[in-house]
N, C-alpha and C positions, 0 to 999 in steps of 0.2 A: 504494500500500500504506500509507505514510503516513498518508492522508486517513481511511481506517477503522482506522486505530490497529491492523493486522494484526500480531498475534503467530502464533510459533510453536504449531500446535495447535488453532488458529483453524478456523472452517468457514468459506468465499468461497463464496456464489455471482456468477458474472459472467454478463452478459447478451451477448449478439453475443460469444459467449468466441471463435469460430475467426476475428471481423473484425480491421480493421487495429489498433486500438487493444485491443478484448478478448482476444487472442494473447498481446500482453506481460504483461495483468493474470494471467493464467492462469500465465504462465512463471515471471513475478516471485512472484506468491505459491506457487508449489510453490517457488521456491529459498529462498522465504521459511519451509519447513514448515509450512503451511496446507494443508489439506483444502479443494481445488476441485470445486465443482457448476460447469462449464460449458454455461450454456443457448446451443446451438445447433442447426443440421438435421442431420438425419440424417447425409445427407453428409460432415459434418465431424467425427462423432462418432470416427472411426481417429486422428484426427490429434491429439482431444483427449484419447485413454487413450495414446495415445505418451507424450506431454506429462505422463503422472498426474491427470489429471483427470477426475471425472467427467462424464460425459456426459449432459443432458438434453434432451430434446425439448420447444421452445416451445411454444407457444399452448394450447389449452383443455385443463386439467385440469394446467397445469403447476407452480400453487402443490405440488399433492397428489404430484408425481413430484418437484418441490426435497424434501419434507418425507420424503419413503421415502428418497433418495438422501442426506439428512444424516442421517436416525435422529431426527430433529426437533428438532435444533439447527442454528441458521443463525446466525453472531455478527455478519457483514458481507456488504457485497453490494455492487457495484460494478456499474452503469449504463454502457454504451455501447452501446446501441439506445434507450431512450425506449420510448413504448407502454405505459405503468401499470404499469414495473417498478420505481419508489419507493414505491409504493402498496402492489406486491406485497410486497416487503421490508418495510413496517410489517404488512401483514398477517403474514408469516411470523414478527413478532414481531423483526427485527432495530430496535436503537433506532436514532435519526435521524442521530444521530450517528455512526455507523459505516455510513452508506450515502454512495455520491457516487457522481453522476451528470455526464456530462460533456454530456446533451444536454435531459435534463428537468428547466428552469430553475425551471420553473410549480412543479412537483410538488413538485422540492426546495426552495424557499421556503413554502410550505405546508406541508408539516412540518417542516420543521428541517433538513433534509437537506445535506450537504455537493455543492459543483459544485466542487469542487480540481483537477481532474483536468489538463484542459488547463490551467492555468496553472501548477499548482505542478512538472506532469511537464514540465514546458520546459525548468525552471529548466537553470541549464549542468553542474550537479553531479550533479542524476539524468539527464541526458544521458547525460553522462561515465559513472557509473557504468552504466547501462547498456549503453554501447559495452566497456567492458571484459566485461561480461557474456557479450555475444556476440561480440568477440578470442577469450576463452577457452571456446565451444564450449559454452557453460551456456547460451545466451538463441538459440533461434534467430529469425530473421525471415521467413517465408515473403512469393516474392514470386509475387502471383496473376498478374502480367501486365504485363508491360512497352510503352508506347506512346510514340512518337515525340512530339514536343513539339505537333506539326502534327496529330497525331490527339486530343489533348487534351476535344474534346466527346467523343468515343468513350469514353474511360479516366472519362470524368463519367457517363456513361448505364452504364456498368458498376458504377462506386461504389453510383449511385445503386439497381440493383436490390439492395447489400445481402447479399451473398451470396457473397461473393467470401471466401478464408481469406489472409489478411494481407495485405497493400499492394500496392496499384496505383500502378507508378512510373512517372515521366515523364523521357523522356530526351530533353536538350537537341540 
């Protein structure tokens, strides 16, 4: 939230909003009072009007259903899927500065674009603050699936299709 300067009142869209890391962006910016566009499937669209988010469906024709679903304001936009969604967020007209992307390195150096995401959300103090988020029942984490340590390629081919609503955990 930090990284695009998210205030209260704010329009977000987030890309992979129902994946492992776009769940928290969606979580934190509604505690943050932001107005969330969540681009995800269908599928996970229940989970992201629980959550207060709006819900949008990916791929073709999806600049035109972010711009219906903000009123045509979009102030920030947060990347975790890749796929020409820094591009999209200049087209929508969000400035570069208020986009970060934690996986399209290329995109966001080509226009200006922020990659904060995984480093600055490590730090130990947005940890912390967000373990107390979710102590106190504000943040939840859904867990898509739990595999033994020994199953591990399994819990990777699952990641990997993408599709899964919040974390795939590995137990030792």
């Amino acid at each position: 939230m930090r990284a695009v300067d998210l205030h209260e009142g704010d329009v977000l869209a987030v890309s992979g909003a129902a994946g492992g890391v776009g769940h928290l962006a969606v979580q934190l910016a509604k505690h943050d009072g932001a107005t969330v566009i969540g681009l995800a499937s269908e599928s996970h669209h229940d989970w992201l009007r629980k959550h207060g988010a709006i819900p949008v469906t990916y791929g073709d024709g999806v600049a035109d259903r972010i711009r219906e679903a903000s009123g045509g304001r979009l102030d920030a936009f947060i990347d975790t899927f890749g796929g020409g969604y820094v591009d999209l967020a200049i087209e929508l007209g969000v400035k570069p500065e208020r986009i970060d992307t934690i996986i399209d390195w290329e995109a966001a150096g080509r226009v200006g674009a922020k990659m904060d995401g995984n480093a600055v959300g490590a730090r130990v103090e947005n940890l912390a603050a967000i373990a107390d988020l979710v102590d106190r029942g504000e943040v939840e984490i859904p867990i898509a699936r739990a595999y033994p340590l020994t199953e591990v390629r399994q819990a990777y081919r699952e990641l990997e299709q993408r599709h899964t609503l919040g974390k795939i955990v590995l137990l030792p």
